[in-house]
C-alpha positions in Angstrom: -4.1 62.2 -30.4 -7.1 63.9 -30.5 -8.2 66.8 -32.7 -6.6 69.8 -31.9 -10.1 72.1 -32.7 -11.5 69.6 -30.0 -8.9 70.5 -27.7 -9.1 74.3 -28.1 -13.1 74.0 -27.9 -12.4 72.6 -24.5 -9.8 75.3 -23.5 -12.6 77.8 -24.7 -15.0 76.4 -22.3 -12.9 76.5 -19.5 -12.3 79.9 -19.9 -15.4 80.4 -19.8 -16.8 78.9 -17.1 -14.2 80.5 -14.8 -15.2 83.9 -16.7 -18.9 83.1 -15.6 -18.3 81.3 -12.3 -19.5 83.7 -9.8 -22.3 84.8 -11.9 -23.8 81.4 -11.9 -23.4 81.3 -8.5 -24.9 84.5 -7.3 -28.3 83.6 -9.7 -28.3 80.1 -8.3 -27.9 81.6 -4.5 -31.0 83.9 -5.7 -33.0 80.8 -6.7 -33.1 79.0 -2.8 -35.7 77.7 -0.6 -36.8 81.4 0.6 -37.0 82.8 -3.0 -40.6 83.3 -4.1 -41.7 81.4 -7.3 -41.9 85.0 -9.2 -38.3 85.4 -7.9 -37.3 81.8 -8.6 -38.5 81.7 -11.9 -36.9 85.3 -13.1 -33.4 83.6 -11.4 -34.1 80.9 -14.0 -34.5 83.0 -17.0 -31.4 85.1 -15.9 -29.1 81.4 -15.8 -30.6 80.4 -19.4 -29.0 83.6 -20.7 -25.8 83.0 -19.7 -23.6 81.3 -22.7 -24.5 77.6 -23.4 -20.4 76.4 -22.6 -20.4 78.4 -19.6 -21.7 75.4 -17.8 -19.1 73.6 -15.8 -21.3 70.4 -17.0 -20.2 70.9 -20.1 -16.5 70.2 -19.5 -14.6 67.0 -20.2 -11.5 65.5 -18.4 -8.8 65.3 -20.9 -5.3 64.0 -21.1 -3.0 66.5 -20.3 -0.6 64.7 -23.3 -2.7 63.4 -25.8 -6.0 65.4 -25.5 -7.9 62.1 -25.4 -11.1 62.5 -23.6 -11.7 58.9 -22.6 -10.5 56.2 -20.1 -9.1 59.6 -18.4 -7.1 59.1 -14.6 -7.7 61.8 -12.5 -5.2 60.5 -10.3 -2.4 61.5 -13.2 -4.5 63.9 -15.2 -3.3 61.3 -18.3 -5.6 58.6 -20.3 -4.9 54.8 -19.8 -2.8 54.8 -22.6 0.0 57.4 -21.2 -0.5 56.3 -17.8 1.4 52.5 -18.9 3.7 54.4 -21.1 4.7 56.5 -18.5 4.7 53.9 -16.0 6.7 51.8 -18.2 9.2 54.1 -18.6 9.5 55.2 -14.9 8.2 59.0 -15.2 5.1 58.6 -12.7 6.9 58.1 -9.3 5.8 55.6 -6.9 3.8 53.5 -9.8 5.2 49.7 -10.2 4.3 47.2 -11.9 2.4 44.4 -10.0 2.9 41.4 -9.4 1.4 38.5 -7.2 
């Protein structure tokens, strides 16, 4: 499992990013093809002001179990780990195992 500061870090980030969302977008709108370089270039100071984690890039996919932020399936929201638990066990529907 991992560490639950990294986990609230990431919850902090998210919150974030939604908080700062249209923000980001309105500043990147101003900086398009049209814009002036003057204009461009205040547009681009204005988006390095905004907090660091408010940048979606910053986000990680996580396991919605564990917290484990690699070998993640977006398909289940889990990591590899849970996703052949789970499967084992019969909780993610329409998953088998193979066979050939």
């Amino acid at each position: 499992m991992a560490k639950l500061a990294l986990i609230n870090k990431q919850k902090r980030r998210e919150v974030l990013v939604a908080k700062y969302a249209k923000k980001r977008a309105a500043i990147k709108e101003k900086m398009s093809v049209n814009a002036t370089p003057d204009e461009r270039m205040d547009a681009m100071k204005k988006l390095a002001k905004l907090p660091r984690n408010a940048n979606p890039t910053r986000l990680h996919n996580r396991c919605s179990v564990t917290g484990r932020a690699r070998g993640y399936s977006r398909m289940f929201g889990l990591c590899r780990q849970q996703v052949r638990t789970q499967a084992s066990e019969g909780k993610l529907p329409g998953v088998r195992k193979s066979s050939w």
